[in-house]
N, C-alpha and C positions, 0 to 999 in steps of 0.2 A: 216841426216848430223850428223858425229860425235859431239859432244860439248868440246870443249876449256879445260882443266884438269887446267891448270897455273893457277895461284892466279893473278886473277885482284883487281887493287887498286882502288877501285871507289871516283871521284872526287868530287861528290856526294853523296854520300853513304845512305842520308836520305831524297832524291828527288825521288819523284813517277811521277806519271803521271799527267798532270796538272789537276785544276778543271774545268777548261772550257773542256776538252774533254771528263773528266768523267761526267758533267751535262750533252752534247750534247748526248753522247753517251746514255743517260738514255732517253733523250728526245726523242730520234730515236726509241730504243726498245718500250716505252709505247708510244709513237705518241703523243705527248704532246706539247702543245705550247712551245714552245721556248722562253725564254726571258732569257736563258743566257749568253751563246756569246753574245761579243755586237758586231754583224752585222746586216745590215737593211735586211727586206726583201721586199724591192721594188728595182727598176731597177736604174743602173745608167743613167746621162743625154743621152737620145740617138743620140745630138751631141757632145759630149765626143767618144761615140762609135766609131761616123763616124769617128772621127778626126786620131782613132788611126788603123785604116780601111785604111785611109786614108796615112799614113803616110806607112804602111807595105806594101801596093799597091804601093809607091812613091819608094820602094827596101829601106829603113832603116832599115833595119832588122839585121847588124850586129852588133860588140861591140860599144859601146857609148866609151866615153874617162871615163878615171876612176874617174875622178872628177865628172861627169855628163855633159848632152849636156849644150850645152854655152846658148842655148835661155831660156833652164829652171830656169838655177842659174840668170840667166838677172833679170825674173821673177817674184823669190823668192826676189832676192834684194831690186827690186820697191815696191813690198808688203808690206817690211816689213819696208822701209822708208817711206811708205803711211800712214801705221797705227801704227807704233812706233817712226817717226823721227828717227831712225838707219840706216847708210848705212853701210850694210856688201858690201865688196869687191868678185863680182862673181868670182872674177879671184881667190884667196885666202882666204876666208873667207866661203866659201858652198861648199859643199859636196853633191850629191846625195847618196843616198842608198837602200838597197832591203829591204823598212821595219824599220819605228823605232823602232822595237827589235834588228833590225843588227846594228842598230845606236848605239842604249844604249851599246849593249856589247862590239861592237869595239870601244866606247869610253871609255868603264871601263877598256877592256885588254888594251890600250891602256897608260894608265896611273896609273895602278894598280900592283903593284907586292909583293912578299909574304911579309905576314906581316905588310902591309897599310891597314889603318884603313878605313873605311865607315862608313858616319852615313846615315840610309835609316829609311822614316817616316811610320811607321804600322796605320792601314790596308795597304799594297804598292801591287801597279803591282807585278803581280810575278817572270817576270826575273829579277830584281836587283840583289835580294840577290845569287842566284847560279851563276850570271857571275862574282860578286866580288868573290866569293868562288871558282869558277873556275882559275881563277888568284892570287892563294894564299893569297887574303886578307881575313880580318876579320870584320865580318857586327858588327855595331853599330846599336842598335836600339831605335829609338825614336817613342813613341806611341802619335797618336793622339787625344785629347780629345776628347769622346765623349759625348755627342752627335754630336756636330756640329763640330768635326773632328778637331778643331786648333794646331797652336803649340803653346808648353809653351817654350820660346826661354830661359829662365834658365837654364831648363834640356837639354835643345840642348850644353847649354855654359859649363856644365856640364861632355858632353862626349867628349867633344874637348881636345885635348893634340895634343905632338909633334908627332905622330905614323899617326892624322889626315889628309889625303892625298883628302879628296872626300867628298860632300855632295849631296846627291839626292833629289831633290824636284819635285814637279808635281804638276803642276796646269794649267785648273782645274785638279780637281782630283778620278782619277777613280783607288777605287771604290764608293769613296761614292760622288761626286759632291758636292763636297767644294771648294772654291780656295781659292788663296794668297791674301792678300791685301795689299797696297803700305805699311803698318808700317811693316809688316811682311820680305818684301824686304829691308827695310831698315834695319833692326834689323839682318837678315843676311849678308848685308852688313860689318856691323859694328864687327859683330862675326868675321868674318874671315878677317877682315884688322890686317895688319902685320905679317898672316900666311902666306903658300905655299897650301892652301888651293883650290881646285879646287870644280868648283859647276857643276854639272850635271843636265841640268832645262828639263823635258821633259814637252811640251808644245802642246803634239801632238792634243788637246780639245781647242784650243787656240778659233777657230771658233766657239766653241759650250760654249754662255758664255752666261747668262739667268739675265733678272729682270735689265735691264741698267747696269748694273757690268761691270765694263772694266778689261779688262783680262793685267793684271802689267806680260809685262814680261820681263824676266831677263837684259832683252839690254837694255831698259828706264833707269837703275840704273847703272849710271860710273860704281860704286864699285865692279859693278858684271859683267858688261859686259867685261870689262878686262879679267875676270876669266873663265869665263863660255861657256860649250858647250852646245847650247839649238837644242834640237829634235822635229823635224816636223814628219805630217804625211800628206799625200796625200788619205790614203784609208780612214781616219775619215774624212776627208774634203768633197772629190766627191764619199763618199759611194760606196768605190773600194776596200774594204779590202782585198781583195783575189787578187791586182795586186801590194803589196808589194813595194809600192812608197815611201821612206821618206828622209829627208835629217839633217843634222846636221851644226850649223852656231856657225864661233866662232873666236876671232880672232887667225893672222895668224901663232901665234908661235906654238900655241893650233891644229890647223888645221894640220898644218907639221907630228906631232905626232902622230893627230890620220889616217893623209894619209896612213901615214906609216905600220898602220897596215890593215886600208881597201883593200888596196891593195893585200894582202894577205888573206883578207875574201872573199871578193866577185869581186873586183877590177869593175867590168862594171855592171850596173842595165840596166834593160828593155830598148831599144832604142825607138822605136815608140807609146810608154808610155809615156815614157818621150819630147815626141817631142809634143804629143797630148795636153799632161796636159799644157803643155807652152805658149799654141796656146787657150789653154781654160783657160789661166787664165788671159789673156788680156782684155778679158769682169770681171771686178770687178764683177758684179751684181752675176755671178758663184759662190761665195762664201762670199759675203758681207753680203748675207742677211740668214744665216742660224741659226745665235744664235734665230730669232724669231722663222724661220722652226721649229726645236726642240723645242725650248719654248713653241708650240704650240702642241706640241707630249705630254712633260712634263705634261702642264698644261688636257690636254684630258684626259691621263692616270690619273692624279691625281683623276679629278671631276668623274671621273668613278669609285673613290675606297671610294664616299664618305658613302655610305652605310654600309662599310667593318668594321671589327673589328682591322683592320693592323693600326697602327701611322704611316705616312709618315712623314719620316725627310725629313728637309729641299735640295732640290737640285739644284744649281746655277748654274753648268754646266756641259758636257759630256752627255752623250745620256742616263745614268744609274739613276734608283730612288731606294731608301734606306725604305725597309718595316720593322717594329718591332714588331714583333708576341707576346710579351710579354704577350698583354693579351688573348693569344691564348692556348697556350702550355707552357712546364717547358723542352721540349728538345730541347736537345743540337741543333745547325743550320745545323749539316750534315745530322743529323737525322731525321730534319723539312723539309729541302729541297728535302731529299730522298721520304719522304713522299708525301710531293706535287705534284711530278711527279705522282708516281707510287700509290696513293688515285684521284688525282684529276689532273691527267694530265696536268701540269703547271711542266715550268723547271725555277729556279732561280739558283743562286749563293751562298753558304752560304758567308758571310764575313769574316767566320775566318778563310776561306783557303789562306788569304792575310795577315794572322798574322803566323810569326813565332811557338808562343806558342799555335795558334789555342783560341787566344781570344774568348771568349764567350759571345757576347752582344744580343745575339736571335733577330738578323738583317739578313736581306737575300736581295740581287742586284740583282735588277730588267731590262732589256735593254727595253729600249720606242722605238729606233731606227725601228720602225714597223708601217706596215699599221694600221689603224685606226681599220680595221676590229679584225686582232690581236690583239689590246691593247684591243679592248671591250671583243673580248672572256678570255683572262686574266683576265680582270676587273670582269666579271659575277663569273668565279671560283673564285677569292678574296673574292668579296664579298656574298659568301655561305658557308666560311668558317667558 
């Protein structure tokens, strides 16, 4: 095939390839455990299976309404009045979507345009910053204290001005399994009263919250629920990641906005997904009891690294643990992680592919989200390091 001669403008210009497919991809060539990606490897419920077996058999196989089907947003609303005292309106307040990354970005295109500012918290998931920079905004960046990842809400009050359009938060928080705590939400709160100030909560780990820690999200708090689009996720919940389920709730003047552009991304998600997950989410016990699940992942993996030379930091929720090689090596974490695989057959994450500047704390992200078997062979190569 010929190749293109014109001068293309890349919107991107200093975006590569992510790190999770350059870890996977390393993990595949040397046949290495896995514990990048964070997807499980164990199967999903096999009546979840049925249910959506079930429904494609039933002929639901065409477009859903672009809102999503009416029995999911039903749902999602009970959920979330169950466990947060919040009733979002199914009818105007929830959104389905294919995936809380199409969530996050159709709600940044959606209220982002050149020149609006973001403040996004480092270590961060890594599509924030390129969807606001794809919509001509400009990231602000606020780093989290580490060790245990906080925020110092000064320096947050610090990059605030009139240009300020958007704040992204996440909890808990992956990558490092920290979360928010109620003074935290209040203190944001309080930041952005009497701005035009929009907050972006992705809460897609909301289920996966460790150690009695209740998971503060953004609707418990007036000041924010007013404000705020908060992101679901369906494939972290029923360990479906590969069927692309999430949803965005917000009120309704909020929601209009960002219809307006879903519609134009994806406009319709998965029908008989969607009919299945609604149908399995009637039985609470489906997904009430999974903060201990993991917890019990968390804690396995832990007691198995205690012979190891690695510091585990503290991790309170999401399926991911936080190792510190410090007193291992003096290189850098692309160069430690590369090694792992391709020395000792293990894949992690470095942390500072989730920092703009490529921070350097010689920390590397661990996924537990694994059979037991898995985490113990991880565990044996950890601890012979």
């Amino acid at each position: 095939m010929n190749t293109f001669q014109g001068n293309i403008h890349s919107k991107l210009p200093n975006t590569s390839t992510s790190i999770f497919a350059v870890m996977t991809a390393l993990a595949k060539e040397y046949n290495a455990v896995n514990l990048s990606q964070g997807f499980p490897d164990y199967p999903v419920s096999p009546e979840l299976i049925e249910l959506v077996t079930f429904y494609m058999k039933e002929g639901h196989n065409q477009y859903a309404p672009m809102t999503g089907v009416a029995e999911l947003r039903s749902e999602i609303s009970k959920m979330f009045l169950q466990n947060h005292g919040f009733n979002f309106d199914p009818e105007t307040e929830i959104n389905i979507t294919a995936g809380a990354t199409q969530a996050l970005f159709t709600a940044i295109s959606a209220f982002i345009s050149v020149g609006d500012e973001v403040i996004i918290f480092e270590p961060a998931y890594d599509c924030y910053a390129p969807a606001v920079m794809v919509n001509g905004g400009i990231v602000r960046y606020c780093e989290l204290h580490y060790p245990d990842y906080r925020i110092n809400w000064d320096e947050v009050k610090k990059l605030v001005n009139d240009r300020t359009k958007m704040i992204i938060i996440n909890t808990p928080h992956n990558p490092t399994g920290s979360t928010l705590y109620e003074d935290d939400m209040i203190a944001l709160g309080h930041l952005i009263k009497s701005t035009d100030i929009v907050v972006l909560s992705d809460e897609v780990y909301e289920h996966l919250i460790f150690d009695s820690i209740k998971h503060q999200s953004t609707c418990r708090f007036p000041a924010l629920a007013s404000r705020t689009l908060l992101i679901g996720s369906f494939g972290k919940t029923f360990h479906a990641t590969g069927w692309k389920i999430g949803f965005v709730l917000a009120p309704e003047n909020l929601m209009k906005e960002f219809r307006k552009v879903h519609q134009f991304t994806v406009f319709a998600v998965n029908t008989p997904i969607q009919l299945a997950i609604a149908e399995y989410m009637k039985s609470q016990e489906n997904y009430a009891g999974l903060n201990m699940f993991f917890q019990q992942k968390r804690d396995f993996f832990v007691n198995a690294l205690k012979s190891s030379r690695f510091e585990v930091l503290p991790s309170y929720g999401t399926y991911f643990q936080l190792l510190s090689y410090r007193n291992l090596s003096d290189k850098n974490e692309m160069d430690f992680a590369e090694e792992l695989v391709k020395k000792y057959r293990l894949a992690s994450v470095p942390v500072s592919a989730f920092y703009h500047d490529q921070t350097d704390n010689k920390t590397l992200r661990f996924c537990f989200a694994k059979e037991e078997t898995t985490l113990n062979k991880a565990a044996e190569i950890l601890c012979m390091i």
